[in-house]
C-alpha positions in Angstrom: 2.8 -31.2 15.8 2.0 -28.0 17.2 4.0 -27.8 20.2 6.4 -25.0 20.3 8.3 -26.5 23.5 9.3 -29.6 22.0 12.7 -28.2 20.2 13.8 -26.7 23.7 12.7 -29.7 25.7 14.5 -31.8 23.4 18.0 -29.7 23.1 17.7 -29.5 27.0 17.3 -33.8 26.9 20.1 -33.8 24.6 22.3 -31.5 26.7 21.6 -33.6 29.9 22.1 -37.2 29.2 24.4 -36.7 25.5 28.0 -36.5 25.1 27.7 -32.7 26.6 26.2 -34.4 29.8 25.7 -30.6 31.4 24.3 -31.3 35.1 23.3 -27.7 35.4 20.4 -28.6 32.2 17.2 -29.0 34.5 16.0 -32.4 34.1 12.8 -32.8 32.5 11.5 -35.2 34.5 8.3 -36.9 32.2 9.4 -35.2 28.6 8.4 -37.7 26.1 11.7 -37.5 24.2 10.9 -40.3 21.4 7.8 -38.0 20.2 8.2 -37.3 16.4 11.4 -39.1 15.5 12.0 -42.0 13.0 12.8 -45.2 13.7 16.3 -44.8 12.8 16.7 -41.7 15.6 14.8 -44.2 17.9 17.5 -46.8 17.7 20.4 -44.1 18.2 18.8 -43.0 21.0 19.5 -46.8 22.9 23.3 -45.8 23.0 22.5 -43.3 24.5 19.5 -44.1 26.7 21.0 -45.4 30.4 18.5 -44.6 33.2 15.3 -46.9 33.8 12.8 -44.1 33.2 14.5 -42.7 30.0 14.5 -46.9 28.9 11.1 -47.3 29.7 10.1 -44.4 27.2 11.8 -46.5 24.1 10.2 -49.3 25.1 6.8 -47.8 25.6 7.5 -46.5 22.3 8.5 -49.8 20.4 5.1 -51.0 22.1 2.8 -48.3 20.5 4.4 -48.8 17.1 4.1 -52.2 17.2 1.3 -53.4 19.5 1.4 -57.2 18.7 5.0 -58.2 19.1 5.0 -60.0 21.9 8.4 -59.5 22.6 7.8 -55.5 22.9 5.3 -56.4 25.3 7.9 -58.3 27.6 10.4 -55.7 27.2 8.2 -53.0 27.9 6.0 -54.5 31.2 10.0 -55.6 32.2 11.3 -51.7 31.4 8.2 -50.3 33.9 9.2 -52.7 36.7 12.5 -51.8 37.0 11.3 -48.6 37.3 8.9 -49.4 39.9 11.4 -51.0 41.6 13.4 -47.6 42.1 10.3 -46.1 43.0 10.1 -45.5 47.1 7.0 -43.9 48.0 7.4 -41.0 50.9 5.9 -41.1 54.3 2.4 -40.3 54.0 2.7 -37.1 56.3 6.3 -35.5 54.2 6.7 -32.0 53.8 7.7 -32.4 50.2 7.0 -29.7 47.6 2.9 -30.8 47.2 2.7 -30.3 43.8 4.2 -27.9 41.6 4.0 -23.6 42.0 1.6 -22.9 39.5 1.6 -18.8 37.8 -1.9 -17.7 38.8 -4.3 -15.9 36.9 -4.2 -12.3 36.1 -8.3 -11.4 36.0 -7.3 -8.7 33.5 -5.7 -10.4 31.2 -7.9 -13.3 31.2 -10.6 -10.9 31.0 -8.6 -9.5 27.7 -8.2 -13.0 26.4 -12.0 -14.0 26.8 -12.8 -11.0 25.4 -10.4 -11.4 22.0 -11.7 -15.2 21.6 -15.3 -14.5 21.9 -14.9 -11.5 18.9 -12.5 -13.8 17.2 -15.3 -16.5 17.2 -18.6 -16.1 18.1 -20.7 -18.3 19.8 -23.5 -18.3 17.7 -20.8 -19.5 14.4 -18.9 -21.9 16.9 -20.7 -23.3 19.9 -17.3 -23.2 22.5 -18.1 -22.9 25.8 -16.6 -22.7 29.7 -15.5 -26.0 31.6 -14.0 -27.1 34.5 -12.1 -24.7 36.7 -13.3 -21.8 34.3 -16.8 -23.0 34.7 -16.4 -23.5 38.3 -15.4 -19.9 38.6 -17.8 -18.2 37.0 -20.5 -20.3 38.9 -19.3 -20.6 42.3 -17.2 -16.9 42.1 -19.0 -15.0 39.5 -14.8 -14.7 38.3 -11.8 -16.2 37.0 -10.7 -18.7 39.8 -7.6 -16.6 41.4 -5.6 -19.5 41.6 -5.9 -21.3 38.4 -3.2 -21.1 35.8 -5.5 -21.4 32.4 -9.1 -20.7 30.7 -10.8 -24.1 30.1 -12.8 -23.8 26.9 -15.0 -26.8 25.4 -17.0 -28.1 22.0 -19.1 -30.6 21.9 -18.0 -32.7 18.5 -22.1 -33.8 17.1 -22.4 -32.2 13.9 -19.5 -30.5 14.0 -16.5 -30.5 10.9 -13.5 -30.8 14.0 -10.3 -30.6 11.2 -12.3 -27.4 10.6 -12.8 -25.7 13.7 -9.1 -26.8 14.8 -7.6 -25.0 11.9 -10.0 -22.0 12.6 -8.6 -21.6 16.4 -5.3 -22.7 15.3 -5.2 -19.7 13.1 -6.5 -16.9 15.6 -4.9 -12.9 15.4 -3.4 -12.8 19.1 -3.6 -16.2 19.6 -0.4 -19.3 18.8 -0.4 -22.9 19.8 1.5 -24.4 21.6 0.7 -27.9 21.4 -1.7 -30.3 20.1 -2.4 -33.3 22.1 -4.2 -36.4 20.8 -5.6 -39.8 22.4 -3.4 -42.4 20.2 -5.1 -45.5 18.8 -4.2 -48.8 20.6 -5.7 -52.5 20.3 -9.0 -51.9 23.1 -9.0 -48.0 21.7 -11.4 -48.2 19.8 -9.5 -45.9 17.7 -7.9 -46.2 14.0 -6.2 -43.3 13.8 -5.1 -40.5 15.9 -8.3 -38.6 18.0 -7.9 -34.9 18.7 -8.6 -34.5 22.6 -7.4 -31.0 23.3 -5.6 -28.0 21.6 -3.8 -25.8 23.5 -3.5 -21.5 22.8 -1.5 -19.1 24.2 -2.8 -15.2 24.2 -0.7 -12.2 23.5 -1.5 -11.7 27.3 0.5 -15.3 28.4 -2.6 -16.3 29.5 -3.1 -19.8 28.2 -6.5 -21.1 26.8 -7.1 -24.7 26.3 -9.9 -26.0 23.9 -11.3 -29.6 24.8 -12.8 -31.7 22.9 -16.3 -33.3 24.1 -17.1 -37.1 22.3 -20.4 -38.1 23.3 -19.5 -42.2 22.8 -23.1 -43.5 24.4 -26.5 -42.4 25.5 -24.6 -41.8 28.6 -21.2 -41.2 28.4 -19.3 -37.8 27.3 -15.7 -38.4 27.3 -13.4 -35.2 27.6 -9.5 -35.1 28.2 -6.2 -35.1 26.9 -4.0 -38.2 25.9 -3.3 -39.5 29.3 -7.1 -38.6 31.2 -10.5 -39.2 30.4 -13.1 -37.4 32.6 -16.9 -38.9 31.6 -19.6 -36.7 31.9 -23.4 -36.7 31.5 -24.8 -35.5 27.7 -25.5 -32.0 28.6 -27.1 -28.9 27.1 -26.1 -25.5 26.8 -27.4 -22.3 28.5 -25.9 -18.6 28.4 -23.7 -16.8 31.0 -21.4 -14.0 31.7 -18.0 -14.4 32.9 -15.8 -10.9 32.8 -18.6 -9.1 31.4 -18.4 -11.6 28.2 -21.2 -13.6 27.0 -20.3 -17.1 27.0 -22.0 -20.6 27.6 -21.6 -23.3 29.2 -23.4 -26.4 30.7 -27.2 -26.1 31.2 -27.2 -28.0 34.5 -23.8 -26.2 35.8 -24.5 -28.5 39.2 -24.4 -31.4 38.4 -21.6 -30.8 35.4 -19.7 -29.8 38.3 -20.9 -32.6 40.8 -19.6 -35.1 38.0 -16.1 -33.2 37.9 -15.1 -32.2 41.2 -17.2 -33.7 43.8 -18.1 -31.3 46.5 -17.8 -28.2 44.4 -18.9 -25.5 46.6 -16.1 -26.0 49.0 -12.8 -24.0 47.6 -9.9 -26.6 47.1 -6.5 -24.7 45.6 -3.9 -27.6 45.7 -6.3 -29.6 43.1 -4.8 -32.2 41.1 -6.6 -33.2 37.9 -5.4 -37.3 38.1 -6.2 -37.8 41.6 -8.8 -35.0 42.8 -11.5 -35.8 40.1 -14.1 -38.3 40.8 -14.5 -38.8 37.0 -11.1 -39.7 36.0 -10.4 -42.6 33.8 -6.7 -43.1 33.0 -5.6 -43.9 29.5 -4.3 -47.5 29.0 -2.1 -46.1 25.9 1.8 -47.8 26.8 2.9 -44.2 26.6 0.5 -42.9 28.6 1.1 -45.2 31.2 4.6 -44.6 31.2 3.8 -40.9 31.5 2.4 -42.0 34.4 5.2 -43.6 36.1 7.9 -41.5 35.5 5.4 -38.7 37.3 5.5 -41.3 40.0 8.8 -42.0 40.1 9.8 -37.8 40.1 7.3 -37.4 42.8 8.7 -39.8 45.1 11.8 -38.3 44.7 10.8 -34.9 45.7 8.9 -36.4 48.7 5.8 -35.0 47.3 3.1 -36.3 49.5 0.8 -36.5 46.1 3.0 -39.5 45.1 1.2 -41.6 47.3 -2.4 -40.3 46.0 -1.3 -40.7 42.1 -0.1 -44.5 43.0 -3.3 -45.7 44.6 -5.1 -44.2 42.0 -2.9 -46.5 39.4 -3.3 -49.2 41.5 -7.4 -48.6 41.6 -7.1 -47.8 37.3 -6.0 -51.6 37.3 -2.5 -50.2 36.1 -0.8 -51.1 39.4 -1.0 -53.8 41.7 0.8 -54.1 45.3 4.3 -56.2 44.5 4.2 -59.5 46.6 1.3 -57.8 49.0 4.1 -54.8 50.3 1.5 -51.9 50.5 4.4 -49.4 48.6 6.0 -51.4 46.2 4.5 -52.3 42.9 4.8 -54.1 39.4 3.0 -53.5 36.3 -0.3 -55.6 36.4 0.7 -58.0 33.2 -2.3 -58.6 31.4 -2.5 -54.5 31.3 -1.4 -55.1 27.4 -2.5 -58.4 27.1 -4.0 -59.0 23.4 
């Protein structure tokens, strides 16, 4: 699938919570553990599978294989409340970590790496252009944002052969992926089969580029994101700019692309988080992404990360959550989430 992590993540799973059960193997707190295995690995895995928010992954799993068995359903929406029922949410005023440390930046480098893309494909062949906190740098900074951690690159998908372009980035001198990441059809979807949302680079640099995927589904409606977010934008055209002493493009209307994403733009924010800080987040109803969801939630509360608090009221205003016998920090799945 692309991802170059997912051997490591899945020895260090294996080293953790397997006969080897090595505490000194970090714990990966929302690795997806069940991605790419048969069914037959899948039911091994319930021997070994103890913990509520590794057993909410199989179900989740079972679910998305199998999205009309009612009796998945139960089991899953059963898994995720036992989970929330671990779940304590931290005062709202803790001093936990806020989020994790994130490598910022080198202007350099990303220099080098806008540089290399835009000679490795040109604009005028391939239409990509600058998005969110790239976007927002160049417009608001006239430079990389200093505390970002990637390059946000877009194409818009009208007219365009995607399987094509994919393979054309995918195969970039200086360049590797590291992971593809794809919105998973689900009953409600709309979907059939499998719809790339983003696909993830890494330069010779280490600085990371990400290429997203714009779907313009209605007259009004853009929808950008990975396979847990949607963000919906405005239809928008493209205009030149200059980031790094590159040529690049990006959205006509900058403003109000910007407006759409990140509210008040012009004021600097640097502990943004892309679930609860955007305005035009819609969270994927996918039984794996939800579960993605709560095992964030659930490691969050934990560390007494104050942003636990945000990413729960934002479930709870998705329609994912609801308050568990009207207790203000203890919830249950809402049940007709999955209902068919």
């Amino acid at each position: 699938d692309g991802d170059l992590i997912l051997p490591l993540r899945r020895i260090a799973f294996y080293a953790r919570r397997g006969w080897m059960n090595l505490p000194f193997v970090p714990r990966d707190a929302i690795f997806d553990f069940t991605q790419g295995l048969p069914s037959d690995a899948l039911q091994s895995l319930k021997t070994m599978v103890v913990a509520s928010q590794d057993h909410v992954v199989l179900t989740a799993r079972a679910l998305s294989d199998a999205p009309h068995d009612a009796e998945k359903r139960a089991d899953f929406v059963s898994s995720a409340n036992r989970l929330l029922n671990e779940i304590k949410l931290p005062p709202a005023h803790s001093n936990g970590r806020n989020g994790a440390a994130k490598r910022a930046l080198d202007q350099r480098d990303s220099a080098v790496t806008l540089r290399d893309l835009a000679q490795a494909v040109p604009t005028d062949e391939v239409p990509w252009f600058v998005l969110s906190g790239t976007l927002l740098g160049l417009v608001r900074e006239n430079r990389f944002l200093p505390h970002d951690d990637d390059i946000d690159i877009g194409l818009l998908t009208d007219g365009i052969d995607v399987p094509s372009v994919l393979e054309r980035f995918s195969k970039l001198e200086n360049f590797a992926v590291y992971k593809m990441d794809s919105q998973l059809p689900y009953p409600g979807s709309g979907l059939s089969e499998p719809r790339p949302m983003v696909l993830k680079l890494v330069h010779r640099t280490g600085v990371r580029v990400e290429l997203f995927l714009n779907y313009q589904v209605s007259d009004t409606e853009v929808v950008v994101g990975t396979s847990v977010h949607h963000w919906i934008n405005s239809p928008f055209e493209l205009a030149p700019y200059e980031l790094a002493g590159v040529p690049v493009l990006g959205p006509k209307d900058a403003d109000r692309h910007l407006t759409e994403n990140y509210g008040a733009w012009q004021t600097p924010v640097t502990d943004f988080n892309c679930t609860t800080s955007t305005p035009n987040v819609r969270l994927v109803r996918h039984p794996l992404s939800v579960v993605a969801f709560l095992r964030r939630l659930a490691a969050e509360a934990k560390a007494e990360d104050p942003g636990a608090n945000k990413l729960a009221e934002e479930l709870v205003q998705a329609g994912i959550l609801r308050a568990l016998n009207g207790q203000p920090d203890r919830f249950e799945l809402v049940p007709e989430l999955f209902a068919l």
